[in-house]
FIPANU-578764 format. One line per 3 residues: number of its first residue (from 1); for each residue x, y, z of N, C-alpha, C. Coordinates in pm, 1 decimal, m for minus. Atoms other than C-alpha are relative to their C-alpha. Layout:
BEGIN
NUM = X Y Z X Y Z X Y Z; ...
END
This chain:
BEGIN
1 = m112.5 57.2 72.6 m15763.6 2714.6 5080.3 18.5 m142.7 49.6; m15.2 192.7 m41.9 m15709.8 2318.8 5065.3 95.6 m38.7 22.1; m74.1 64.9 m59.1 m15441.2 2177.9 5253.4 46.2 m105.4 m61.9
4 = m6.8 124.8 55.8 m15256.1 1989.8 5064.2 127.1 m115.3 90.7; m64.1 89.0 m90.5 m15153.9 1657.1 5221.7 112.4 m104.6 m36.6; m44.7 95.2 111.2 m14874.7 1436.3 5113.2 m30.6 m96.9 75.0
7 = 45.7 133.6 m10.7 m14968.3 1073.1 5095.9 130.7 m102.2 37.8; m127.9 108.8 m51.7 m14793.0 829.4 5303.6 70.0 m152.7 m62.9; m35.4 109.8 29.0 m14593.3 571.3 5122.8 m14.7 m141.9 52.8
10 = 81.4 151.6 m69.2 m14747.4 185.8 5186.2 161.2 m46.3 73.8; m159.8 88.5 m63.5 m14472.8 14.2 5429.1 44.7 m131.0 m80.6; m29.9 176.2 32.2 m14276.7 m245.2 5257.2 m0.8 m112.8 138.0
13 = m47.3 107.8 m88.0 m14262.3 m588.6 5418.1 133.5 m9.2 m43.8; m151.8 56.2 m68.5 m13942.8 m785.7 5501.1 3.4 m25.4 m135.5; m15.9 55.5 131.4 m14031.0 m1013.2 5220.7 m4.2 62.8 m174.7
16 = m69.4 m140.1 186.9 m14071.3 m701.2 4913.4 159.3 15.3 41.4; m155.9 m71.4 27.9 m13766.2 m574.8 5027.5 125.2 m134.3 m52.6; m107.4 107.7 5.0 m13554.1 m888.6 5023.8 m56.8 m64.3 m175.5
19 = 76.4 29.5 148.4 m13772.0 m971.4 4671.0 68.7 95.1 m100.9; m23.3 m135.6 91.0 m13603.6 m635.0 4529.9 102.9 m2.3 7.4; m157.1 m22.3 m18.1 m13254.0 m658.7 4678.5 21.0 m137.2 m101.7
22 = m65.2 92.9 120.0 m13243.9 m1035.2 4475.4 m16.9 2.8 m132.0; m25.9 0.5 197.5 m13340.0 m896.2 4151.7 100.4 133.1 m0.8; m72.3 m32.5 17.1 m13119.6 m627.1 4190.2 154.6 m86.1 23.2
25 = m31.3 88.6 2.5 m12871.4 m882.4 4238.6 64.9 m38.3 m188.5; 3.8 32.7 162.8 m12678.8 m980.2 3900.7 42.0 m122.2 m25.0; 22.6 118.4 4.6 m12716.7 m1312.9 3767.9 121.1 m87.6 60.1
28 = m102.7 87.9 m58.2 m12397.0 m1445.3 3909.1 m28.6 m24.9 160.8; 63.2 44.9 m174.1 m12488.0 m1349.2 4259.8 m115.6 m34.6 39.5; 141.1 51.2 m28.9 m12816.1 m1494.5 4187.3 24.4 m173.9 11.1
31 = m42.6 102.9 m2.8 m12681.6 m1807.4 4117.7 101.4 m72.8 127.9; m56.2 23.1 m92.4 m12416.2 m1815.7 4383.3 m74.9 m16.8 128.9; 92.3 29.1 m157.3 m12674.2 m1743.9 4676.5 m71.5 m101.4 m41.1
34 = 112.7 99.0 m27.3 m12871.3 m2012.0 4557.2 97.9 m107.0 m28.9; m85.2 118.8 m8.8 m12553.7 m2283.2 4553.9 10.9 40.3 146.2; m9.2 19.1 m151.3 m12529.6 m2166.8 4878.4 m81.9 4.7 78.4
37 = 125.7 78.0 m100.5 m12861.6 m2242.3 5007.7 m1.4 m139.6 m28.6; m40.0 113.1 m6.9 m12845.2 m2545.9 4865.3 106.2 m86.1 97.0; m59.7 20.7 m67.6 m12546.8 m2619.9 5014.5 m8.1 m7.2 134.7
40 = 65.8 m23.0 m118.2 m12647.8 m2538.5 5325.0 m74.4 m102.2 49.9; 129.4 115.9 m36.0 m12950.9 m2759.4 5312.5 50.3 m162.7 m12.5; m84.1 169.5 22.9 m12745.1 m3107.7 5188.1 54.4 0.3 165.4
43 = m101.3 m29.0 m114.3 m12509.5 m2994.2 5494.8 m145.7 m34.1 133.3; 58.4 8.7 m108.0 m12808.1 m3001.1 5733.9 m75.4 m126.8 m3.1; 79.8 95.1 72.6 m12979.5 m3312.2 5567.6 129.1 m129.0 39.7
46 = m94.0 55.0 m54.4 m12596.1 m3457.3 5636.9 29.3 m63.7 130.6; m27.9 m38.5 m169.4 m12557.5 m3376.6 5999.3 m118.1 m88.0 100.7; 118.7 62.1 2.5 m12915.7 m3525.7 6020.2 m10.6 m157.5 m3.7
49 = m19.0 126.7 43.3 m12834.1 m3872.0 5869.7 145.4 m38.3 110.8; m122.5 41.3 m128.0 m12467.7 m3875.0 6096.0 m69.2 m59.7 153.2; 40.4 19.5 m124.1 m12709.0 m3819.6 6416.3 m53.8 m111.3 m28.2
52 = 46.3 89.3 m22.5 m12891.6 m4101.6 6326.4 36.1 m90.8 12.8; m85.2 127.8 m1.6 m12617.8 m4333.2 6279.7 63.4 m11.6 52.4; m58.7 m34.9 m95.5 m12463.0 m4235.7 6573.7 113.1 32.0 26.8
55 = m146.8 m73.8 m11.7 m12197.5 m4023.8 6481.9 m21.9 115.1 14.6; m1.9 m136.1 m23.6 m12125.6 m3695.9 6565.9 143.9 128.3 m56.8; m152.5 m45.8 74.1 m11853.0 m3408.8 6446.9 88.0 7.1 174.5
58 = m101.4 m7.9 m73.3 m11526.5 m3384.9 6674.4 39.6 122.4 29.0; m30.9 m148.8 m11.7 m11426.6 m3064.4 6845.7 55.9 77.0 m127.0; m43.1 m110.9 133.5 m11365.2 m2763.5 6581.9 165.6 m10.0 m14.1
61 = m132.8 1.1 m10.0 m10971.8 m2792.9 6653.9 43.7 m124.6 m117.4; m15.8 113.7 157.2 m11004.0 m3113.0 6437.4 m19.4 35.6 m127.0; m16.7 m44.3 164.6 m10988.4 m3158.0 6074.4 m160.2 3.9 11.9
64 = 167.6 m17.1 27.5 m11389.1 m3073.6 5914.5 m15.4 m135.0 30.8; 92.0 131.7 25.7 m11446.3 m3432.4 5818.3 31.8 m113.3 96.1; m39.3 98.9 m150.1 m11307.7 m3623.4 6148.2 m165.5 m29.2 68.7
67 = 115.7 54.0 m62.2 m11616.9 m3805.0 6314.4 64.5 m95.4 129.7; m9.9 90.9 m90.2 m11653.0 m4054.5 6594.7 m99.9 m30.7 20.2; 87.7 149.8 m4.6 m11870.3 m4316.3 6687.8 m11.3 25.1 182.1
70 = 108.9 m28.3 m108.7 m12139.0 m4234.0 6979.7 0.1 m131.9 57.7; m2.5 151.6 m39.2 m12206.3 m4497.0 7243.4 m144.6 m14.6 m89.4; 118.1 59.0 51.3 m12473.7 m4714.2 7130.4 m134.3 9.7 100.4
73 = 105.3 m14.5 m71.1 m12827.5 m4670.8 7237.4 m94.3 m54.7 m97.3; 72.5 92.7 57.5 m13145.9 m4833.5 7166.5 m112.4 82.2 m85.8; 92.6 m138.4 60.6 m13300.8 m4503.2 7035.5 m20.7 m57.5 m160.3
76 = 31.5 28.5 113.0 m13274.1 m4623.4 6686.9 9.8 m98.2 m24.1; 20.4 142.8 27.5 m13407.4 m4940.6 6503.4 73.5 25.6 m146.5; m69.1 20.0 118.9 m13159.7 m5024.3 6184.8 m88.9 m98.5 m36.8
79 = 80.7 60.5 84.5 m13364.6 m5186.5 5918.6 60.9 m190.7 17.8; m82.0 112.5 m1.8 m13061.4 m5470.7 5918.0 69.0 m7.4 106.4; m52.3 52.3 m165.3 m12896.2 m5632.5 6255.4 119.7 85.9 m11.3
82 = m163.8 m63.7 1.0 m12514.8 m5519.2 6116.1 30.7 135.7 m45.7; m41.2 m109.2 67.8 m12578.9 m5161.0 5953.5 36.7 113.5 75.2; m87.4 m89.7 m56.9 m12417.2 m4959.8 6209.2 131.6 m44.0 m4.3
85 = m198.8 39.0 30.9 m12071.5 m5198.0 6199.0 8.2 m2.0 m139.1; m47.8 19.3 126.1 m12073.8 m5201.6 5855.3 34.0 147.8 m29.6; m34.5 m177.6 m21.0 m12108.8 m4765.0 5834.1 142.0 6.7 50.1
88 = m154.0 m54.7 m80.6 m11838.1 m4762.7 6104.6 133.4 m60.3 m71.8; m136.3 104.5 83.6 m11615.6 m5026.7 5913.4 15.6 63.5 m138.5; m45.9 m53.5 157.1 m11659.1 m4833.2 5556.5 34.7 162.5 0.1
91 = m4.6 m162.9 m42.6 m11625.8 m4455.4 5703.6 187.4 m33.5 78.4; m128.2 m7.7 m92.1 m11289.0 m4391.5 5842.6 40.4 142.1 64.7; 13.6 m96.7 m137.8 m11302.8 m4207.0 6152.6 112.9 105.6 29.8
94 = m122.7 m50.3 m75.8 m10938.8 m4100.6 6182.9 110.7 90.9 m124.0; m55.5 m54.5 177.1 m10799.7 m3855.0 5843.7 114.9 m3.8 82.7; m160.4 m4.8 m14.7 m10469.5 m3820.1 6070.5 62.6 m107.3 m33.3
97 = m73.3 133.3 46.7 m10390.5 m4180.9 5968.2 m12.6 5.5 m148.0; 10.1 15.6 131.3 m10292.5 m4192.5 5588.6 m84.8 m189.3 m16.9; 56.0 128.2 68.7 m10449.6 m4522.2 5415.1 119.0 m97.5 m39.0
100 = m108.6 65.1 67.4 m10204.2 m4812.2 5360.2 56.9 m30.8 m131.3; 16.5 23.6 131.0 m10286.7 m4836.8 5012.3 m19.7 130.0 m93.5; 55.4 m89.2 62.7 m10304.0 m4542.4 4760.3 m116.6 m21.5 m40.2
103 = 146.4 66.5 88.0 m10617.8 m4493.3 4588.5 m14.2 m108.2 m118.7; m47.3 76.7 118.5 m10692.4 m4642.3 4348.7 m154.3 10.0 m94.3; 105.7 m23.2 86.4 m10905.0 m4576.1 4007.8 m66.0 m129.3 m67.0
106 = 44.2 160.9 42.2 m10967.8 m4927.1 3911.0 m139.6 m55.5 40.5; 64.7 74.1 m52.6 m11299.6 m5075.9 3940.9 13.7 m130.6 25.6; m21.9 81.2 m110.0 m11164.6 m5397.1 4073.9 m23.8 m43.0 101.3
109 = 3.4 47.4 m128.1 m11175.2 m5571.2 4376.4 119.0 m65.4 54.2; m185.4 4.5 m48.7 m10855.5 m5638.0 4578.3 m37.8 m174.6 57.1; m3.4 114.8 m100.8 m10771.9 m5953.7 4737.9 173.6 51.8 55.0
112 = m106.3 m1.6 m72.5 m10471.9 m5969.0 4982.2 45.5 m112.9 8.7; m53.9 132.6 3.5 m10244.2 m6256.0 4985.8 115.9 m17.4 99.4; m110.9 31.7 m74.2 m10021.7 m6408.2 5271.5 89.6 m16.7 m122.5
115 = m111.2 19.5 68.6 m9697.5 m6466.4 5159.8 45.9 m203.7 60.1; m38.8 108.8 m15.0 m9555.7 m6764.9 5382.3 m96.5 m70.4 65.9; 84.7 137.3 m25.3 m9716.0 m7118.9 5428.2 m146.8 34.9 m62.0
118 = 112.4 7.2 78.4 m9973.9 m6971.9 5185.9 37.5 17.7 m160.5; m73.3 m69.9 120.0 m9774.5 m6837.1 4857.7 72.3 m129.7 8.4; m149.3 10.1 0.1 m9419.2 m6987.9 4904.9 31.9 m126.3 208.8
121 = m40.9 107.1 m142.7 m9245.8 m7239.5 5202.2 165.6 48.0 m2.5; m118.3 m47.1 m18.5 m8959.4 m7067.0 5330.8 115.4 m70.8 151.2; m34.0 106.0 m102.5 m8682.1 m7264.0 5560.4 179.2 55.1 m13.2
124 = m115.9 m51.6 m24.3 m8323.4 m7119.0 5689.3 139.0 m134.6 m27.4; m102.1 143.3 m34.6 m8167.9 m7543.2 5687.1 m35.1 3.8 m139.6; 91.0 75.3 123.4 m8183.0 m7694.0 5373.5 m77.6 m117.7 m66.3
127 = 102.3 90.0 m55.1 m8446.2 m7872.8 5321.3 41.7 m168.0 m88.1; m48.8 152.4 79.1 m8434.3 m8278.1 5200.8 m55.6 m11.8 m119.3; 57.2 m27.7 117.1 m8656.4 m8228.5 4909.0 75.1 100.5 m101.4
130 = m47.4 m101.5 105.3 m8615.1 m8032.5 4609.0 m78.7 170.5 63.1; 24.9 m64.0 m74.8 m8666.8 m7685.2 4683.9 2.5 149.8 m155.5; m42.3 m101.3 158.3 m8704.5 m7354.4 4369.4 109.6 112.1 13.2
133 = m84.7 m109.8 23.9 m8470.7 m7073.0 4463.8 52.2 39.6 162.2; m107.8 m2.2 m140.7 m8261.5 m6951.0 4736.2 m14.9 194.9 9.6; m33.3 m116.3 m50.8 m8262.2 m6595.0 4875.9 82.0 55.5 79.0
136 = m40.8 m6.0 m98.4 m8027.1 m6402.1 5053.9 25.4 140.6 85.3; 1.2 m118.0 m70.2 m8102.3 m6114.1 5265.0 30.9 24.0 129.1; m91.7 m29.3 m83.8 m7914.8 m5910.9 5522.0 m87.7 27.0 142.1
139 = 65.2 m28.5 m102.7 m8117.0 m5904.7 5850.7 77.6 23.8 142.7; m80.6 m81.5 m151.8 m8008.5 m5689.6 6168.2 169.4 m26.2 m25.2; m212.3 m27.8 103.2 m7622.5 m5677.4 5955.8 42.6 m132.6 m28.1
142 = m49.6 71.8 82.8 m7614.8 m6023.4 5877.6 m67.9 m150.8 m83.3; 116.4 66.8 177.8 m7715.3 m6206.8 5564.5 20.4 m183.3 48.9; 26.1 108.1 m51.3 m7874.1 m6513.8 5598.6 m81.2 m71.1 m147.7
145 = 43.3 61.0 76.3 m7973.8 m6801.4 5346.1 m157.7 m42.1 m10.5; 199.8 69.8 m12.6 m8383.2 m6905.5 5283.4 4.7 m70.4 m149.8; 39.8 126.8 102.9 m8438.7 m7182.6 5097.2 m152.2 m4.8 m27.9
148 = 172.7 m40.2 35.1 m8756.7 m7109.7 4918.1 m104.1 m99.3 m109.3; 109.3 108.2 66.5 m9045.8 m7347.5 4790.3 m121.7 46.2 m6.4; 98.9 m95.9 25.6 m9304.6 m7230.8 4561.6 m153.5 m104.3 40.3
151 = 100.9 80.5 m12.4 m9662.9 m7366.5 4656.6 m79.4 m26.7 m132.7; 48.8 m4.7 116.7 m9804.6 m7553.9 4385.1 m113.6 74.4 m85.1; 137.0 m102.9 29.4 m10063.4 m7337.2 4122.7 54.8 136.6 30.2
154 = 0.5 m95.3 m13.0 m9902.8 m7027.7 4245.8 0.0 57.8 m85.3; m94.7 m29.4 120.9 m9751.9 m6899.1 3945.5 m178.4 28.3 m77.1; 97.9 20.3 89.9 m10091.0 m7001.8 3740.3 m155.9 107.1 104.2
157 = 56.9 m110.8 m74.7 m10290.9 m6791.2 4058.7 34.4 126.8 m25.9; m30.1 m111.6 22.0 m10140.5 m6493.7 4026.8 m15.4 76.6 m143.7; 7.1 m73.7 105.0 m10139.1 m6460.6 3642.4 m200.3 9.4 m23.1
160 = 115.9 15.0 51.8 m10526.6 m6552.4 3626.3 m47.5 103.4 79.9; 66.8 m163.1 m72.4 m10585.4 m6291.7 3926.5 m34.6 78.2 m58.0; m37.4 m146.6 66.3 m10425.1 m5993.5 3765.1 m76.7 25.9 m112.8
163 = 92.2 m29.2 111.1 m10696.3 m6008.8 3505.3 m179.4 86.4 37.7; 138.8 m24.3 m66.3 m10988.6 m5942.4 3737.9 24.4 86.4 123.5; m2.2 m3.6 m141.5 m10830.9 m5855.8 4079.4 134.3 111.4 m12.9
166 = m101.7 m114.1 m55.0 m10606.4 m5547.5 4223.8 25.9 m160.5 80.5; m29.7 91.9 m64.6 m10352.8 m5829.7 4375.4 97.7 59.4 118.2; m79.9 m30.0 m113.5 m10181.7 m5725.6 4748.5 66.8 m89.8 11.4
169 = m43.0 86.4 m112.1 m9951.6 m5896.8 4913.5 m10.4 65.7 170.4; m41.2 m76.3 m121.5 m9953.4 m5843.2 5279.7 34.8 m117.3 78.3; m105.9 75.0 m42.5 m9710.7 m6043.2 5460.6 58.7 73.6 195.0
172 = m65.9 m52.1 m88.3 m9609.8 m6013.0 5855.0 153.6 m9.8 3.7; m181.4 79.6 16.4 m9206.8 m6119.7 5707.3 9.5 148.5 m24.8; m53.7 m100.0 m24.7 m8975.5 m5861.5 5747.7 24.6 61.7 m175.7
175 = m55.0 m13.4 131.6 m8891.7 m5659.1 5440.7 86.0 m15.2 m69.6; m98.2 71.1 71.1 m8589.0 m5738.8 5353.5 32.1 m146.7 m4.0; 11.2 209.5 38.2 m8672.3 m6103.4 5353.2 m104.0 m25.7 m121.0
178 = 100.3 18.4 106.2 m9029.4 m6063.0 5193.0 58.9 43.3 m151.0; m19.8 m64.6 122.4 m8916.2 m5787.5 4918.6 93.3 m103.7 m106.6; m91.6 127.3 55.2 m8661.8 m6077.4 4795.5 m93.7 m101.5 m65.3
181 = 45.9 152.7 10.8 m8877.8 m6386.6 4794.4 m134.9 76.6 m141.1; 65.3 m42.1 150.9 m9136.4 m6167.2 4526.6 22.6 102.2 m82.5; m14.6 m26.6 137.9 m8949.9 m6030.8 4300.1 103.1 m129.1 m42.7
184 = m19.2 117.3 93.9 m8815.5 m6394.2 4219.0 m168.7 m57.5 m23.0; 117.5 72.1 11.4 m9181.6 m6492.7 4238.0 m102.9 82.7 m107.1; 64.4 m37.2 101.9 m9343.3 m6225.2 4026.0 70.5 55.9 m60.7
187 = m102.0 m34.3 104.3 m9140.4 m6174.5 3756.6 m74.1 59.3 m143.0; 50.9 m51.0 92.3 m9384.3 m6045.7 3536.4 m133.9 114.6 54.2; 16.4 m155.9 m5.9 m9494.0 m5754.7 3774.9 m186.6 m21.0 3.7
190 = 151.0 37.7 0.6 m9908.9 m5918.2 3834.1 m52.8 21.2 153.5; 81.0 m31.9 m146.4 m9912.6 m5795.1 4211.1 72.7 141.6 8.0; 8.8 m192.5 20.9 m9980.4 m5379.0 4249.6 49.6 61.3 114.5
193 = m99.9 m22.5 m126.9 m9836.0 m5375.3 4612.6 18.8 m83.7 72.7; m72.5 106.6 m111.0 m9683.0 m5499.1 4871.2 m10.5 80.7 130.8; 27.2 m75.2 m108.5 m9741.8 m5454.4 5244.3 80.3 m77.3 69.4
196 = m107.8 91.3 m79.4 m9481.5 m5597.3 5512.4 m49.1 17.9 178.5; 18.9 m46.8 m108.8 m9472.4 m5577.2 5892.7 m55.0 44.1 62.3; 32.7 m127.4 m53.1 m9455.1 m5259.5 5944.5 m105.6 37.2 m43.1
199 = 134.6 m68.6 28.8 m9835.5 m5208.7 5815.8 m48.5 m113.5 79.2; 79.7 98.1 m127.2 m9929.1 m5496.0 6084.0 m39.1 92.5 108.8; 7.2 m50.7 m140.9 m10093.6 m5386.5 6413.5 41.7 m99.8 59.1
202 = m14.7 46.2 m106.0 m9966.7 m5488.3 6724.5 m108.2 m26.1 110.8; 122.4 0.4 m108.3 m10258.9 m5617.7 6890.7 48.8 m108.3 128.7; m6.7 108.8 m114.5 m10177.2 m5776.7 7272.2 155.5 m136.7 m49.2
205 = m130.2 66.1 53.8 m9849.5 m5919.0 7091.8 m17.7 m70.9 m89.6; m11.8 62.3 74.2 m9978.8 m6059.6 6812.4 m59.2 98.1 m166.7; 50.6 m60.7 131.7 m9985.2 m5897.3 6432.7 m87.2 m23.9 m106.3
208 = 112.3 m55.8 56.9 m10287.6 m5791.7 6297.7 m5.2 44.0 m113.5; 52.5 m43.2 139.3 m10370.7 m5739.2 5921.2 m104.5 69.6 m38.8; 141.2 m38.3 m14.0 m10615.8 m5486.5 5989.6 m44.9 97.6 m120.1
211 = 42.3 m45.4 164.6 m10835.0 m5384.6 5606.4 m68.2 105.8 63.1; 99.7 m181.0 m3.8 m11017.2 m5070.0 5772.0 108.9 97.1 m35.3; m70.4 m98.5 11.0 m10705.0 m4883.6 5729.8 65.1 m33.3 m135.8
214 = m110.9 7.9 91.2 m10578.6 m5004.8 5381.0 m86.3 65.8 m116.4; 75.1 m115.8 92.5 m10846.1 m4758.6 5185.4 m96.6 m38.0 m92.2; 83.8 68.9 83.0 m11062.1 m5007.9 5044.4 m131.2 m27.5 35.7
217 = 118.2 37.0 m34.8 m11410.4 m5074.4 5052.5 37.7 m145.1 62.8; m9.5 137.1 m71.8 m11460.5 m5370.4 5266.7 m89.4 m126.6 m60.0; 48.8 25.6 93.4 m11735.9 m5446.5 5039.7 99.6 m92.6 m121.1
220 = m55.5 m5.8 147.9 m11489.2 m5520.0 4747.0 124.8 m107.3 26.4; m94.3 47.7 m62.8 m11200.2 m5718.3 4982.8 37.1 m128.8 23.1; m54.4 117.8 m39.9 m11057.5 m6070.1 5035.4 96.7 m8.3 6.3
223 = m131.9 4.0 m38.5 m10812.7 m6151.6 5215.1 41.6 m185.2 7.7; m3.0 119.1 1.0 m10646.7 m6514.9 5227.9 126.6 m9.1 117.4; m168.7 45.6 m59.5 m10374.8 m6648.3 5484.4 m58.1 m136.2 71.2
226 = 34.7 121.3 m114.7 m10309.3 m6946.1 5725.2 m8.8 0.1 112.3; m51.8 21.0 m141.0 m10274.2 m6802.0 6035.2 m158.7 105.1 26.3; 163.0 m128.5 m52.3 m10708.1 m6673.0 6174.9 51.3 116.4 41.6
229 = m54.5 m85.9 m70.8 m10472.6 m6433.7 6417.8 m2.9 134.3 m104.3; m41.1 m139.2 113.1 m10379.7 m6182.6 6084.1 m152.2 77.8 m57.3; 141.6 m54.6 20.2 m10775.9 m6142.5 6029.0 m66.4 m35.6 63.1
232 = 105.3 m8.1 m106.2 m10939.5 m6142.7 6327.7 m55.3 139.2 36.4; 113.2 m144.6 m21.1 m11045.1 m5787.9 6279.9 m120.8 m10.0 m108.4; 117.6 m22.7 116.6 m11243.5 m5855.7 5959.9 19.5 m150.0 m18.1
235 = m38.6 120.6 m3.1 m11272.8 m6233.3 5978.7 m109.9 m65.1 m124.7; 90.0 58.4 121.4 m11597.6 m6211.0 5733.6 37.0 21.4 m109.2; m44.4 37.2 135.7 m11370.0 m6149.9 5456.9 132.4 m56.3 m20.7
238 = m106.9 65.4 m9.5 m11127.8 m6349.3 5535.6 m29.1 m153.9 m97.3; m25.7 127.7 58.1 m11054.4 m6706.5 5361.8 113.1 m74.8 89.3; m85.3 125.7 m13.1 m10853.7 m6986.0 5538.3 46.8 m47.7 m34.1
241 = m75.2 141.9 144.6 m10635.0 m7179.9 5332.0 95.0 m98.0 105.2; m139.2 84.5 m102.8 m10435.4 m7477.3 5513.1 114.9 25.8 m44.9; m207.6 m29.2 63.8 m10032.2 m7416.7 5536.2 8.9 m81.6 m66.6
244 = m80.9 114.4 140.0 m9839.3 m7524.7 5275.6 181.9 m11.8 79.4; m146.8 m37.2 19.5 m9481.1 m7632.9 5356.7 73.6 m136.1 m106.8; m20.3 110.1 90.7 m9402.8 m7954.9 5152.7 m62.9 m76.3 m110.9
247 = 63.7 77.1 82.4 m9691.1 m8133.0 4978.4 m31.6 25.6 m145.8; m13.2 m28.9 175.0 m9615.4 m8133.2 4590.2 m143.9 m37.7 m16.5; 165.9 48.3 17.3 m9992.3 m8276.8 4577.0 m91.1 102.1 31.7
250 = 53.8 m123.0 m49.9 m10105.7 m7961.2 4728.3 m96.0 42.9 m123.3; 89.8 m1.2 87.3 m10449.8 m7840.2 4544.5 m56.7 136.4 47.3; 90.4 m137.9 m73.1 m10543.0 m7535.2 4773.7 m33.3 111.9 m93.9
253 = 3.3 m76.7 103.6 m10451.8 m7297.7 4503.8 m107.9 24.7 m104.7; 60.4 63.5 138.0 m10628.7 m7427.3 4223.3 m149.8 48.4 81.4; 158.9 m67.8 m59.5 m10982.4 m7383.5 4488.3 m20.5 66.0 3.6
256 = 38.6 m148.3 m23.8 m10896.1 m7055.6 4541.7 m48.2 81.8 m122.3; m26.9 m88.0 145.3 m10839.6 m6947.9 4161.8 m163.0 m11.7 4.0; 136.1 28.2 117.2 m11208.5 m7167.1 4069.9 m81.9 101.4 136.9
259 = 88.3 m52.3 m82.0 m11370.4 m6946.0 4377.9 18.5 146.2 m34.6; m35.1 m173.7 0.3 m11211.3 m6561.4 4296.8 m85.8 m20.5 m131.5; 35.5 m0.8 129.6 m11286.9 m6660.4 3943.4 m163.7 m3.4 m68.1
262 = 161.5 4.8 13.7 m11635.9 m6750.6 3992.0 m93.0 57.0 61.1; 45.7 m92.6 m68.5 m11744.5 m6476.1 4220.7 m37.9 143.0 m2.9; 82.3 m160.0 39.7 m11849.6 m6216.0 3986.2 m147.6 55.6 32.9
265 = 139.9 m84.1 34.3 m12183.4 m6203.4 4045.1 m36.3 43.3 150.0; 15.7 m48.1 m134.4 m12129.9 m6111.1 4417.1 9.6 121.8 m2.4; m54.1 m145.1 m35.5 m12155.6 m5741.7 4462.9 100.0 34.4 178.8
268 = m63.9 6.0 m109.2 m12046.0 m5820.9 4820.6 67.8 m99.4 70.9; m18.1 100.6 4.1 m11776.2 m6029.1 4840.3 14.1 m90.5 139.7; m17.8 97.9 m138.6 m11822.5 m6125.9 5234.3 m104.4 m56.7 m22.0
271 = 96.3 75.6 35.3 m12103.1 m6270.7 5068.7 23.3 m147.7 m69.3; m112.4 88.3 87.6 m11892.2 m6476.2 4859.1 60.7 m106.6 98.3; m31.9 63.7 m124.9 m11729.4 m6622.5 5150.1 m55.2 m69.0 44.4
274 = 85.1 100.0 m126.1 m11997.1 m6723.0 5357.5 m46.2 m170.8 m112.1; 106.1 126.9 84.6 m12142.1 m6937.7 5019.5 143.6 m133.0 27.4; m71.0 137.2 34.9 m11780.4 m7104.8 4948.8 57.1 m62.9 128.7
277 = m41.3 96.3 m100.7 m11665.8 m7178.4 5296.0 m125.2 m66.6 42.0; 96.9 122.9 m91.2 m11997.9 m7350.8 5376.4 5.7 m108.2 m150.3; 2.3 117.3 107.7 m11958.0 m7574.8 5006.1 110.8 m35.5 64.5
280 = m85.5 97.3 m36.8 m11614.0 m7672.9 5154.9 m48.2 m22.1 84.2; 6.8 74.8 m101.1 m11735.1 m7723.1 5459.5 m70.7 m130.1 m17.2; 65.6 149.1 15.2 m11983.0 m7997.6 5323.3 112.3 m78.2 m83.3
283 = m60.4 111.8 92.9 m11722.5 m8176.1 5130.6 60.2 m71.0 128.6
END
C-alpha cells in the first residue's frame, strides 16, 4: 500500500507576502501608503539639504519647524561667497516671534520709508520759514505742538509708489506723534502700514530697523532713511538719502521716485542698490 505523502507548501518570501497584503489593500489605502512614502522621502531629502547648510532641528519640546544655525565649518564649499547669510537671512529661525508685517498676497516689493528728516521736517519752536501743518499730540499726559514741513516731491513719491510698491513706513517717532504727522500726509490712504518704535530693536542703545523680522523676502526689500544706525543690520538694502530739514530746492525725492521706478528689471533689489549708489557716487 502507497503512502500517501502530503506535499509541502513552497515558503513564501518577505517580499510575496508584503506583494499580497498591498493588493489586498483597497485603493484608498493604496494610495495613502504611497503619499506616505513619498512623504517620507521629501522629509529625508529635507533634513539632508538643512545638514548641508548648516542647520539642524531644535530639541522635540520646540515647535516642528524651529531650526538654528550650526557653527560654521569649512566642511562645505558654497558655490557663492554669501549663500549661507543669505539662507539664514530669508529662513526665520525663531516661529515664537510673530512677523512685524502681516502677510501679504501681493506680488510687490515693499520699500520702507523713514518718516523724519526723510518724509517730513518736524520742529517743537516755530520755525522762521513757512512751514505745512501743525500737529498736536499728547505725549507722557501732555500735548505738545510740532510744526511740520513736508519734504519737497513727497506727496508726488508716494502716489507714484503705490502703483508698483507695498509702501511701509517705519519710523523710530513715538506713536502718538508719528500716527498724527501721516494721516495729514496721506490723505488718500497710498501707504499699507505703519511701524513705530516699538517694532525698533534696541541694539547697545541705539534703534535698529531690523527687515529679518518684518516677513518679507529680503530679496524684494528697500529700505530708505537718513540715519546708517536704523539699517545697519541689512545695510545692502538700504538707501541713504541726505536729511531734509529746510531746503525748498531739495531734489532727493524726485532720485528716489526715477530709481524705484526704474528698477523693474532687478529680480534682486540689493542688486538695484549696489548699481544706483555707485551712479551717484560718480556724479
Amino acid at each position: 500500500m502507497v503512502s500517501k505523502t502530503r506535499k509541502k507548501a513552497p515558503t513564501k518570501s518577505v517580499k510575496d507576502l508584503n506583494k499580497r497584503r498591498w493588493r489586498r489593500k483597497s485603493p484608498i489605502k493604496n494610495v495613502v501608503a504611497a503619499s506616505s512614502a513619498v512623504i517620507s522621502s521629501i522629509h529625508r531629502r529635507i533634513s539632508k539639504l538643512l545638514s548641508k547648510l548648516g542647520l539642524t532641528r531644535l530639541s522635540s519640546n520646540r515647535k516642528r519647524n524651529s531650526y538654528k544655525i550650526l557653527k560654521k565649518t569649512n566642511h562645505f564649499h558654497f558655490p557663492h561667497e554669501s549663500s549661507l547669510d543669505t539662507v539664514c537671512k530669508t529662513l526665520r529661525f525663531d516661529d515664537n516671534e510673530p512677523s512685524l508685517l502681516p502677510p501679504t498676497l501681493s506680488n510687490r516689493k515693499t520699500v520702507f520709508l523713514d518718516l523724519d528728516e526723510t518724509l517730513v521736517h518736524s520742529t517743537t519752536t516755530l520755525p522762521p520759514g513757512s512751514f505745512d501743518f501743525i500737529i498736536r499730540p499728547t505725549i507722557d499726559g501732555e500735548p505738545m505742538d510740532f510744526y511740520v514741513s513736508k519734504r519737497p516731491g513727497v506727496d508726488e513719491l508716494l502716489e507714484s509708489l503705490a502703483t508698483k510698491y507695498e509702501i511701509v513706513i517705519f519710523t523710530a517717532a513715538l506713536e502718538e506723534y508719528a500716527s498724527l504727522v501721516l494721516d495729514r500726509l496721506d490723505r488718500h490712504r497710498f501707504i499699507s502700514h505703519r511701524l513705530y518704535r516699538d517694532s525698533c530693536r534696541n541694539i547697545d542703545g541705539k534703534l535698529v530697523k531690523d527687515l529679518s523680522v518684518v516677513g518679507r523676502d529680503l530679496k524684494r526689500v528697500v529700505i530708505v532713511d537718513d540715519n546708517p544706525v536704523s539699517f545697519s543690520n541689512q545695510p545692502e538694502n538700504a538707501i541713504l538719502i541726505r536729511p531734509f530739514v529746510d531746503d525748498v530746492s531739495d531734489r532727493e525725492l524726485w532720485k528716489l521716485r526715477g530709481f524705484l521706478n526704474g528698477s523693474d528689471c532687478f529680480d534682486d533689489m540689493r542688486e538695484a542698490i549696489k548699481h544706483f549708489v555707485a551712479e551717484r557716487d560718480r556724479r
